[in-house]
ZASELUM-196068 format. One record per residue (C-alpha): residue number from 0; x, y, z. Coordinates in nm, 4 decimals. Layout:
<recs>
REC,num,u,v,w
REC,NUM,X,Y,Z
...
</recs>
This chain:
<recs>
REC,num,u,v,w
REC,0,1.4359,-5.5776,0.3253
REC,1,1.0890,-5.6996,0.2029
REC,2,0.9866,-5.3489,0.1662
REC,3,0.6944,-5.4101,-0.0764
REC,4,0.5727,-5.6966,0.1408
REC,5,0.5474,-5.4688,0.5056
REC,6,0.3929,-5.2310,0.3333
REC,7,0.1109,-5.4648,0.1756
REC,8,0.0795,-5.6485,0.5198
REC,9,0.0412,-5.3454,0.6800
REC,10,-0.2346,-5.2604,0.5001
REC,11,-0.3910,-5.5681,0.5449
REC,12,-0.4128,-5.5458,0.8832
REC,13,-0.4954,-5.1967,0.9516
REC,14,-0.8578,-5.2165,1.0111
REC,15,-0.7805,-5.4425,1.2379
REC,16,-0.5515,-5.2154,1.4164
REC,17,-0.8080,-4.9946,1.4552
REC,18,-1.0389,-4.9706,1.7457
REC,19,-1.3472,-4.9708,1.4749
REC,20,-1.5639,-5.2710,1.5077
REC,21,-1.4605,-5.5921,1.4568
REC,22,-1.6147,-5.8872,1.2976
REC,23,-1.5950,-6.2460,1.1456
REC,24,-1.6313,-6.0912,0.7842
REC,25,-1.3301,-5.8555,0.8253
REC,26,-1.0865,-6.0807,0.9794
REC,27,-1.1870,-6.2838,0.6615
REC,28,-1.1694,-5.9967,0.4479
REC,29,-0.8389,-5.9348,0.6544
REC,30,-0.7014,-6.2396,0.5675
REC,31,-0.7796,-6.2440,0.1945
REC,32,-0.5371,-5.9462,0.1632
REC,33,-0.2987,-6.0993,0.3466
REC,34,-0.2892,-6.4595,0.1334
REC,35,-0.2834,-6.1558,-0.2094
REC,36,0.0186,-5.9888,-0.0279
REC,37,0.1903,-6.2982,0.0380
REC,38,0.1225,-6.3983,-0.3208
REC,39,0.2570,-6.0854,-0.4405
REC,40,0.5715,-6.1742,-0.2494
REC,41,0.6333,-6.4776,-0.4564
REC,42,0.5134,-6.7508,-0.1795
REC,43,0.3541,-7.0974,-0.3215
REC,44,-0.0523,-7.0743,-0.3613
REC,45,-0.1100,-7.3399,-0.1480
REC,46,0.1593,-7.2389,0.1679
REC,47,-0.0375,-6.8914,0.1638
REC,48,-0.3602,-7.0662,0.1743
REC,49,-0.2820,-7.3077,0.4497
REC,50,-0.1079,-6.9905,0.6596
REC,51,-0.4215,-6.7728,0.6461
REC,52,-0.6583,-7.0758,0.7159
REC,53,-0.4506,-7.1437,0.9956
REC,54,-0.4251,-6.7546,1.1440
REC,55,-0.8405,-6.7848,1.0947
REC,56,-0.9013,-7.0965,1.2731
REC,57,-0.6572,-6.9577,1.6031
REC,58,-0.8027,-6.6652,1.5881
REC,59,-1.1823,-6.8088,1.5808
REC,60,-1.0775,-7.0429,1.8618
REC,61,-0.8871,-6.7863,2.0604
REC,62,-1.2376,-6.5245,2.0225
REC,63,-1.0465,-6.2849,1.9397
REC,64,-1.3411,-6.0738,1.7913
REC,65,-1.4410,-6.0415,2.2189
REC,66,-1.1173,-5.9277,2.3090
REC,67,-1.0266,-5.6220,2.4516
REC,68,-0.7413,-5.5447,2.1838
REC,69,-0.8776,-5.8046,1.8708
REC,70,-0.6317,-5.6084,1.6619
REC,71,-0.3475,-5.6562,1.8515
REC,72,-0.3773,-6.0270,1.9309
REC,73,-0.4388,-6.0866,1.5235
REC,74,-0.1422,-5.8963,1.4601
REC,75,0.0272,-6.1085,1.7004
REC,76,-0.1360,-6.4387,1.5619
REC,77,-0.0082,-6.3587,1.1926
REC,78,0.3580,-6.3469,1.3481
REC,79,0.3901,-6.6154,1.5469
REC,80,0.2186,-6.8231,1.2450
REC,81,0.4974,-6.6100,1.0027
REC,82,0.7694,-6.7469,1.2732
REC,83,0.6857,-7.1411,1.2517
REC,84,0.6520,-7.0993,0.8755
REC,85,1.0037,-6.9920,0.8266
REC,86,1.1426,-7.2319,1.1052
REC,87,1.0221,-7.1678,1.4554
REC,88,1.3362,-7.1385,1.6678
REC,89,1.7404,-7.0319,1.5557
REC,90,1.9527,-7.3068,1.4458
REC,91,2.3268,-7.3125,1.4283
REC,92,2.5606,-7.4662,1.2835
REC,93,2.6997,-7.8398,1.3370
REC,94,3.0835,-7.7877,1.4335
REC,95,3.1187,-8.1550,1.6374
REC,96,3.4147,-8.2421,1.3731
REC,97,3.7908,-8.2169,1.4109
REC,98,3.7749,-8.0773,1.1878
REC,99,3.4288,-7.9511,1.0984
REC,100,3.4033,-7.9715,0.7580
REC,101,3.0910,-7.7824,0.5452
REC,102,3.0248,-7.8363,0.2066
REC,103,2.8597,-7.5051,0.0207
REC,104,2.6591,-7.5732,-0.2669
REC,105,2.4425,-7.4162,-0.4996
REC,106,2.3540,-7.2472,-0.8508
REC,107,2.5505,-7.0220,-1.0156
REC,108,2.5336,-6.6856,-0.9303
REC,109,2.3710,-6.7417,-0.6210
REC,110,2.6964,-6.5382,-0.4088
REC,111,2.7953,-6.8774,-0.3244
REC,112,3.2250,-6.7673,-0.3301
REC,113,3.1796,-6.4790,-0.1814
REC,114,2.9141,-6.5886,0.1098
REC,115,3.2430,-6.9144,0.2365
REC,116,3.4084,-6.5889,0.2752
REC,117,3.1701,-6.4337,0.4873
REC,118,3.1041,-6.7807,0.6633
REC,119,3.4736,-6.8067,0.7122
REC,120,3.5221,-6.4657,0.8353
REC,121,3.1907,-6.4982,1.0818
REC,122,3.3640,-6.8409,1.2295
REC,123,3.7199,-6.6667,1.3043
REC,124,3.5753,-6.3172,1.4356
REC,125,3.2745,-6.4582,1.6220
REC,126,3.3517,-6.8375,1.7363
REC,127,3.7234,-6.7908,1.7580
REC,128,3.7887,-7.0914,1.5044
REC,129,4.1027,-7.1311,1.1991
REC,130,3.9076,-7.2201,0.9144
REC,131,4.0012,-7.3144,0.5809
REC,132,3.8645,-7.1888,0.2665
REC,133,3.8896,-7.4912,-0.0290
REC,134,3.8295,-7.4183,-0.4106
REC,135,3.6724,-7.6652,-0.5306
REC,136,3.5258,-7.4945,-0.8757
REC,137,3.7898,-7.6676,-1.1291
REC,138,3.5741,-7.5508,-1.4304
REC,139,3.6508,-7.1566,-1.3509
REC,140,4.0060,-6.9911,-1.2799
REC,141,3.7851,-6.7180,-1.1892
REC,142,3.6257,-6.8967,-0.9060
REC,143,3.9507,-7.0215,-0.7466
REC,144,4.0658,-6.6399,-0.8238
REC,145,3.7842,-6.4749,-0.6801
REC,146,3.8262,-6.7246,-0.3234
REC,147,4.2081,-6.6229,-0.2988
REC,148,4.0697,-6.2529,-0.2990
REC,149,3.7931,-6.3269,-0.0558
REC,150,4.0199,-6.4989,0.1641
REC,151,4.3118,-6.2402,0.1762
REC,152,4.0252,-6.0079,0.3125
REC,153,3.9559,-6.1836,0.5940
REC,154,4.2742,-6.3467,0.6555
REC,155,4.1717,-6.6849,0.5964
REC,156,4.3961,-6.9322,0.3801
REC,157,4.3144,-7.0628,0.0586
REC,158,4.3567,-7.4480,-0.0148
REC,159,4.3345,-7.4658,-0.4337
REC,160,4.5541,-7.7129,-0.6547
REC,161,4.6843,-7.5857,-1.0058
REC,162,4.5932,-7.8380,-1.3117
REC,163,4.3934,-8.0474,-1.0747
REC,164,4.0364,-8.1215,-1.1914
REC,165,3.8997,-8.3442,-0.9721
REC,166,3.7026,-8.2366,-0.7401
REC,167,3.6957,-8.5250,-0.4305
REC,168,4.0783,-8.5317,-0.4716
REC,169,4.1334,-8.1878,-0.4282
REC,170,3.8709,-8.1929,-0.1226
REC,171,4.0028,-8.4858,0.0110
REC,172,4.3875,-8.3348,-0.0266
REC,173,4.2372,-8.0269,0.1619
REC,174,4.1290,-8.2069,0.4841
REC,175,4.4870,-8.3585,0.5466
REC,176,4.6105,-8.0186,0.4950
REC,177,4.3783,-7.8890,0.7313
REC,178,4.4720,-8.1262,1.0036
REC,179,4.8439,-8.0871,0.9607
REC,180,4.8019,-7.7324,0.9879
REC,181,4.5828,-7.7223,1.3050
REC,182,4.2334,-7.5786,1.0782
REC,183,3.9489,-7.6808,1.2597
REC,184,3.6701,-7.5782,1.0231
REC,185,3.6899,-7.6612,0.6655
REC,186,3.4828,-7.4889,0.4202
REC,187,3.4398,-7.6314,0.0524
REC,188,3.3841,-7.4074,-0.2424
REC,189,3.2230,-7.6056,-0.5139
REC,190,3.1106,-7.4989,-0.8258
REC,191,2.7815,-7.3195,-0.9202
REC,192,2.5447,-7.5743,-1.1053
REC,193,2.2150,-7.6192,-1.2759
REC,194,1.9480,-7.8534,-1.0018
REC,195,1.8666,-8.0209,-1.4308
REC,196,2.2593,-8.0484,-1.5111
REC,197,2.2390,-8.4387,-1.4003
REC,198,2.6596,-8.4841,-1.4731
REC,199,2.7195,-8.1525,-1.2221
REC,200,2.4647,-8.3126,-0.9736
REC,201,2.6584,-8.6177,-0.9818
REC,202,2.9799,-8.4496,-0.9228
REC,203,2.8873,-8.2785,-0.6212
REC,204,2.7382,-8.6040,-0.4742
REC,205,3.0244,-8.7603,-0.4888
REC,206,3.2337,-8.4926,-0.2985
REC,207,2.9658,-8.4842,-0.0192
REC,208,3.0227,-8.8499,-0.0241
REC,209,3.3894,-8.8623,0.0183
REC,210,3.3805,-8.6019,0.2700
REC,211,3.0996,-8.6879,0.4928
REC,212,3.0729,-8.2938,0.6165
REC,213,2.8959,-8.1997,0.9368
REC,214,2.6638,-7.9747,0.7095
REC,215,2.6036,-7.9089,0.4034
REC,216,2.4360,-7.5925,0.3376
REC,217,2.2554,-7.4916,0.0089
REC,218,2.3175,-7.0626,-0.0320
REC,219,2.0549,-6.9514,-0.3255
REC,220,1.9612,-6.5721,-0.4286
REC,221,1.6284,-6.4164,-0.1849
REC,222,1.5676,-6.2329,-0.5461
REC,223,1.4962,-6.5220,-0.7377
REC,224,1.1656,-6.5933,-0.5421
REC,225,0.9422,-6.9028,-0.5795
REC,226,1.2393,-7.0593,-0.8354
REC,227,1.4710,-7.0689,-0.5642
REC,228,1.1982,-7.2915,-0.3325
REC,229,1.1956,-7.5206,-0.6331
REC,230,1.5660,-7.5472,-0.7443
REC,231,1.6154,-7.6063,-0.3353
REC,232,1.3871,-7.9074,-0.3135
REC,233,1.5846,-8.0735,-0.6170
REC,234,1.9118,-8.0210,-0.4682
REC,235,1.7611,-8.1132,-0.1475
REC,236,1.6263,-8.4432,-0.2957
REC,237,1.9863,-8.5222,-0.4282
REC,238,2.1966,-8.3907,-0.1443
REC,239,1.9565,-8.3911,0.1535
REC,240,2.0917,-8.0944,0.2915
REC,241,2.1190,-7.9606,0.6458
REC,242,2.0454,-7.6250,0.5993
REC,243,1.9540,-7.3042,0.3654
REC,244,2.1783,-6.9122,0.3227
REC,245,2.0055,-6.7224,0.1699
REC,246,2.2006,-6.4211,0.0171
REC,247,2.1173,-6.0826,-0.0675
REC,248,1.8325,-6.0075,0.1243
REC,249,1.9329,-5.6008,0.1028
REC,250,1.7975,-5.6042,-0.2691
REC,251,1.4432,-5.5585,-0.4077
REC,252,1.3719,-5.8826,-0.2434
REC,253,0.9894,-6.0168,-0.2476
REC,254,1.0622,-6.2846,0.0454
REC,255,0.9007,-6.5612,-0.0987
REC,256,1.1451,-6.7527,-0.0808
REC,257,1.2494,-6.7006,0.2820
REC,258,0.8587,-6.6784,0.3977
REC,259,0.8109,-7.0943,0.1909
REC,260,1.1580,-7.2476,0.1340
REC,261,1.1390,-7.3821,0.4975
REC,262,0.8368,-7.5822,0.4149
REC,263,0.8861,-7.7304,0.1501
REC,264,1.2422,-7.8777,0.1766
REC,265,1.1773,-7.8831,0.5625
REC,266,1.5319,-7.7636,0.6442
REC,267,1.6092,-7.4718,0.8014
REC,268,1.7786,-7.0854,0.7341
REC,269,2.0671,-7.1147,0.8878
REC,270,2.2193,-6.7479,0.7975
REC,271,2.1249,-6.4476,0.5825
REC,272,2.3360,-6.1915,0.3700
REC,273,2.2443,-5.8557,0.4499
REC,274,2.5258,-5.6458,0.2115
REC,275,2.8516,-5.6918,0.0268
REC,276,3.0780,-5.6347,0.3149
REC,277,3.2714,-5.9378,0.4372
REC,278,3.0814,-5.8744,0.7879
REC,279,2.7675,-5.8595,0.6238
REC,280,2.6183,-6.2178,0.7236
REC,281,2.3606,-6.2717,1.0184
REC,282,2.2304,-6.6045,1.1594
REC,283,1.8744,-6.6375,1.1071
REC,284,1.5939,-6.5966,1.3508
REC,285,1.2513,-6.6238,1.2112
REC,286,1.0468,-6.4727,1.4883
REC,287,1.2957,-6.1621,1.4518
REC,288,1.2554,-6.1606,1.1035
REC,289,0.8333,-6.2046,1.1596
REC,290,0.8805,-5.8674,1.3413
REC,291,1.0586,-5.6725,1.0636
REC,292,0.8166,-5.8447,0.7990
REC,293,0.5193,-5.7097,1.0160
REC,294,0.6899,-5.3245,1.0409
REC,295,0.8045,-5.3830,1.4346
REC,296,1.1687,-5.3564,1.3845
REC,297,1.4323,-5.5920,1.5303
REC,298,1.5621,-5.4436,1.8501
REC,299,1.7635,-5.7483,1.9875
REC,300,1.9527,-5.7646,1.6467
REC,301,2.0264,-5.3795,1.7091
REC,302,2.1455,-5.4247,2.0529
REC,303,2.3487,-5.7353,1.9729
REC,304,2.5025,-5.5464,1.6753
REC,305,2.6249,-5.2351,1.8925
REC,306,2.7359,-5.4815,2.1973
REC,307,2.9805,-5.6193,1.9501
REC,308,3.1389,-5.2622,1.8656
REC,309,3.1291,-5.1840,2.2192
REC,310,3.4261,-5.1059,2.4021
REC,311,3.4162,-5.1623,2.8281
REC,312,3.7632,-4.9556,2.8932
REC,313,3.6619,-4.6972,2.5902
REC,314,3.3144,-4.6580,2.7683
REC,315,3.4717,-4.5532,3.1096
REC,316,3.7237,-4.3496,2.9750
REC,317,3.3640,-4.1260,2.7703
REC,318,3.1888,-4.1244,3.1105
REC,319,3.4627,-3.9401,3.2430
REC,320,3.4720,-3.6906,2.9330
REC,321,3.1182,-3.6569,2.9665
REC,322,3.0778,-3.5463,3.3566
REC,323,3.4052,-3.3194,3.3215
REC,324,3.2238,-3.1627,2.9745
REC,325,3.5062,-3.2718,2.8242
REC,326,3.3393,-3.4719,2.5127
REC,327,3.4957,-3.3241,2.1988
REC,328,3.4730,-3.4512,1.8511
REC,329,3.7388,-3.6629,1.8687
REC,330,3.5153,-3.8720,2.0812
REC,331,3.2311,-3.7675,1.8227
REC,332,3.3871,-3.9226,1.4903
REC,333,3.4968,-4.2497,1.7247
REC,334,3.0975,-4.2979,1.7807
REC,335,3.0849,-4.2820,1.4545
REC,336,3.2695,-4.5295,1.3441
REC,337,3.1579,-4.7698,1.5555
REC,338,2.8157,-4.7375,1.4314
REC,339,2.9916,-4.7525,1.0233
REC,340,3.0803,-5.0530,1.2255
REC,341,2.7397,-5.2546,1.3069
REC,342,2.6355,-5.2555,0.9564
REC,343,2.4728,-5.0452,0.6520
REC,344,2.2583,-4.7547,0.7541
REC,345,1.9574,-4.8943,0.5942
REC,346,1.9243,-5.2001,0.7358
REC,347,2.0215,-5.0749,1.0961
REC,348,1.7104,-4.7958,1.0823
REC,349,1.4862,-5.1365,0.9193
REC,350,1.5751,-5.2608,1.2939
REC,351,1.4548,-4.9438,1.4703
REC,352,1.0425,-5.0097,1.5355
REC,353,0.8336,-4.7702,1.2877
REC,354,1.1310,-4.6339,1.1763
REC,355,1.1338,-4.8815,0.8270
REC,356,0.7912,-4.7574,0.7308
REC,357,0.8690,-4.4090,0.8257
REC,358,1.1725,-4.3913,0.6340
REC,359,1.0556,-4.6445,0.3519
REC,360,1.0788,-4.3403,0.0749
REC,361,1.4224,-4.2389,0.2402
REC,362,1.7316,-4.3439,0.0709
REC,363,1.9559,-4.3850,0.3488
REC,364,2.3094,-4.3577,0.1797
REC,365,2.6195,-4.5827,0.3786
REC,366,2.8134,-4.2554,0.2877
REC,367,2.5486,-4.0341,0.5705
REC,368,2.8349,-3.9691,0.7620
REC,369,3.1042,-3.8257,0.5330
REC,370,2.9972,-3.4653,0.4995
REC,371,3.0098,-3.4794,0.8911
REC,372,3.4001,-3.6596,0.9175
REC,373,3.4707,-3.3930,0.6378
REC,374,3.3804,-3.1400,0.8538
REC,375,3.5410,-3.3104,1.1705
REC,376,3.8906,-3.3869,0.9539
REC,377,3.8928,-3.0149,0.8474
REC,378,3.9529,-2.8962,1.2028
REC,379,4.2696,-2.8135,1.4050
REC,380,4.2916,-3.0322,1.7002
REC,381,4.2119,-2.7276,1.9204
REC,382,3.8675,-2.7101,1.7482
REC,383,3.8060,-3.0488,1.7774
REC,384,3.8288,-3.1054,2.1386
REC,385,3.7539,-2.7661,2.2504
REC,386,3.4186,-2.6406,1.9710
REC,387,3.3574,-2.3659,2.1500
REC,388,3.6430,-2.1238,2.0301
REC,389,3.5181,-2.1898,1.6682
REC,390,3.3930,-1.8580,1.5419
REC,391,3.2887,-1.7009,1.2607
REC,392,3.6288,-1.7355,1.0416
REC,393,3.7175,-2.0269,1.1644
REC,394,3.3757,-2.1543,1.0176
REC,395,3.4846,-2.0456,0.6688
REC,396,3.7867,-2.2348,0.7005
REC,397,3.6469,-2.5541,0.8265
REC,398,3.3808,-2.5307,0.5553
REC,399,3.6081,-2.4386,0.2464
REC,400,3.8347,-2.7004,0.3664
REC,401,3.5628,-2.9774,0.3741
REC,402,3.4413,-2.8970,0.0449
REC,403,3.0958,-2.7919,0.2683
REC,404,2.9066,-2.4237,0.3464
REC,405,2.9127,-2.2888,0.6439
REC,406,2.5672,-2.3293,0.6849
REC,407,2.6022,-2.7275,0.7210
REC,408,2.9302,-2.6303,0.9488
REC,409,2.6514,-2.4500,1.2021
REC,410,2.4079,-2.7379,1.1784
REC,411,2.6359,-2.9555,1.3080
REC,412,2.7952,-2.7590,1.5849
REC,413,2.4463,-2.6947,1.6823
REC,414,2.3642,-3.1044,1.6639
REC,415,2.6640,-3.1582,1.8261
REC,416,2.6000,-2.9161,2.1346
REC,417,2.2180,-3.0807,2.2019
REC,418,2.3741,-3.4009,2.1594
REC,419,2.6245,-3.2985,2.4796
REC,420,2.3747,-3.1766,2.6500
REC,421,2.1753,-3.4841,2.6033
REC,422,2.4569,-3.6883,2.7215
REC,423,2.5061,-3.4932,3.0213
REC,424,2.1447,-3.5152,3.1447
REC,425,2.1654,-3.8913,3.0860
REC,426,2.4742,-3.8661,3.3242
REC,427,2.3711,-3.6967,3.5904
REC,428,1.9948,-3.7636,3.7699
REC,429,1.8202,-3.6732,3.4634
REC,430,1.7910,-3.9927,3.3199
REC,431,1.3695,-4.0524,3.3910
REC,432,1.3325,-3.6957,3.2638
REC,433,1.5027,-3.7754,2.9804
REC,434,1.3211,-4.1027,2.8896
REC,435,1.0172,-3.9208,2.9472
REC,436,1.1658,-3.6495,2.6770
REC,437,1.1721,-3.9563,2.4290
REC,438,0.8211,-4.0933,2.5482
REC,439,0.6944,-3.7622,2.4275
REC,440,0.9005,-3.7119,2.1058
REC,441,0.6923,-4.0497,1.9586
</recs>
């Protein structure tokens, strides 16, 4: 996620960084490589101009050249600037309805079908709520086809009507459905369209009329760049929408678009895409996303992502394990899949602090963990909760059986036996000793 842009920002500021001397040319020498790495990125001329005449002008008033740390404090001053340029503060979304009804709109091809899904999905898992997903796209069966399948995936029913091709009936039909059937959120599909298609533009107008929805939400492609800031401020002029999705933001993505969009239509990111997994949706904070921009990782996303897999009874029940050395693999492969769980393996270690730009050449496959299950699968029960009675012909076995070498079967009894070790440290009174263990490994 913005890769190519950490990198270039890094390098920007790394004199900076640096303890060397500090002066009014090389902040503005600084800050010339930062407008060129924002402009790289895809953001508008003038929004990169304004930013870095802004960062100059704090950082002049704040004298941060007489500072103990100038460095730090400019690194901080290009963040909290990157934070109000993409929106300042979190904002949700407006559910005061009864229903709640939000309209999605946007071009084609922007992931608008499959991201209700997600939406839908995020509002039944994480705010407890019965939405309903409405297919509004009359001019593709493909559309209407491709929102039944996203909907039987997350269990979320479908409202469509065969032959119908008008779209404010259909929408309209929808809501009494809804409220007959005790939905409370109402999510309407409509179909992809050109911001220059003036008939299309029309259409949708008149649905967002007839509806009056709590929000409307414009959901364009992070990929396209600088075109997406521009194709949002004409549907924004039409529509004047409440807020932005931007979707697949795990690609090659510049960030251009998430860096400017804000302001320029002046409405906010409400939520990101982050994969193709149904689960794969995040609400957007800006100062978070400032921090994984500027290589410092996003540590309350992390946390907030593992408190959701985490399991209070399940937790006990390990403690126990772990103080009786009783921890087997059984309890190994669970761990596992409850970090499968919190997302895709890439963007998880682009959370970790240092970690993105250390691993930046790394291809970090979702599949990490299947030579390891293999493994796991391939032995008897015995093994699994009791690893030390695997010898040497058991080894053979496990490995021929996952389709591994033994070699890989040793590394990971060997991973596996630190790892307890770890965990019982952290159990008993060695828990300082340990943290000073990870202090060190830095």
């Amino acid at each position: 996620m913005f890769d190519s842009l950490s990198d270039k920002l890094d390098k920007a500021l790394h004199v900076l960084k640096g303890h060397g001397s500090i002066t009014e040319v090389n902040v503005a020498e600084t800050l010339k490589e930062v407008r060129r790495a924002l402009l790289d990125a895809d953001v508008n001329f003038k929004i990169a101009k304004e930013f870095t005449n802004t960062v100059k002008e704090k950082a002049l008033g704040q004298n941060v050249l007489t500072t103990l740390q100038p460095g730090q404090l400019m690194v901080k001053l290009v963040k909290d600037e990157l934070t109000e340029l993409m929106g300042g503060d979190a904002e949700g979304l407006n559910l005061s309805g009864n229903p709640s009804i939000i309209l999605m709109s946007g071009l084609q091809g922007s992931g608008k079908t499959t991201f209700s899904g997600k939406l839908a999905n995020f509002l039944k898992t994480k705010k407890s709520k019965k939405p309903l997903l409405v297919a509004c796209d009359v001019y593709r069966p493909a559309a209407i086809n491709q929102l039944h399948v996203v909907g039987d995936q997350v269990g979320v029913e479908v409202y469509s009507e065969e032959g119908n091709m008008n779209p404010v009936e259909i929408a309209q039909n929808a809501i009494a459905h809804a409220k007959q059937n005790g939905h409370n959120v109402i999510i309407v599909d409509t179909a992809g369209r050109l911001a220059v298609d003036e008939e299309m533009m029309t259409e949708i107008a008149n649905v967002h009329k007839a509806i009056d929805p709590q929000e409307t939400l414009f959901v364009v492609d992070a990929m396209t760049g600088q075109d997406a800031v521009n194709t949002a401020k004409a549907f924004n002029d039409r529509l004047n929408f409440e807020g932005v999705v931007l979707t697949k933001l795990d690609g090659d993505t510049r960030g251009g678009a998430a860096i400017s969009i804000k302001s320029v239509v002046n409405k906010p990111i409400k939520f990101i895409g982050t994969g193709e997994k149904m689960d794969a949706i995040d609400v957007f904070y800006p100062s978070r996303m400032a921090d994984r921009i500027l290589g410092m990782g996003d540590v309350v996303s992390l946390v907030e992502r593992a408190q959701e897999q985490f399991d209070e009874e399940e937790a006990r029940k390990l403690q126990k394990k772990i103080a009786k050395n009783q921890f087997g693999f059984d309890d190994f492969i669970k761990q596992i899949q409850q970090v499968k769980k919190m997302g895709s393996m890439k963007d998880l270690v682009g959370m970790i602090p240092g970690a993105g730009k250390a691993m930046k050449d790394v291809d970090i496959d979702d599949d990490a963990f299947k030579h390891i299950e293999a493994i796991i699968h391939s032995m008897t029960p015995d093994e699994r909760s009791t690893p030390a009675v695997i010898n040497g012909s058991r080894k053979k076995r496990i490995a021929k059986g996952s389709g591994t070498s033994v070699q890989q079967v040793n590394q990971l009894l060997k991973q596996f036996d630190q790892m307890s070790k770890m965990m019982k440290m952290m159990q008993g009174g060695g828990g300082r000793k340990m943290m000073q263990m990870m202090g060190k490994m830095k």
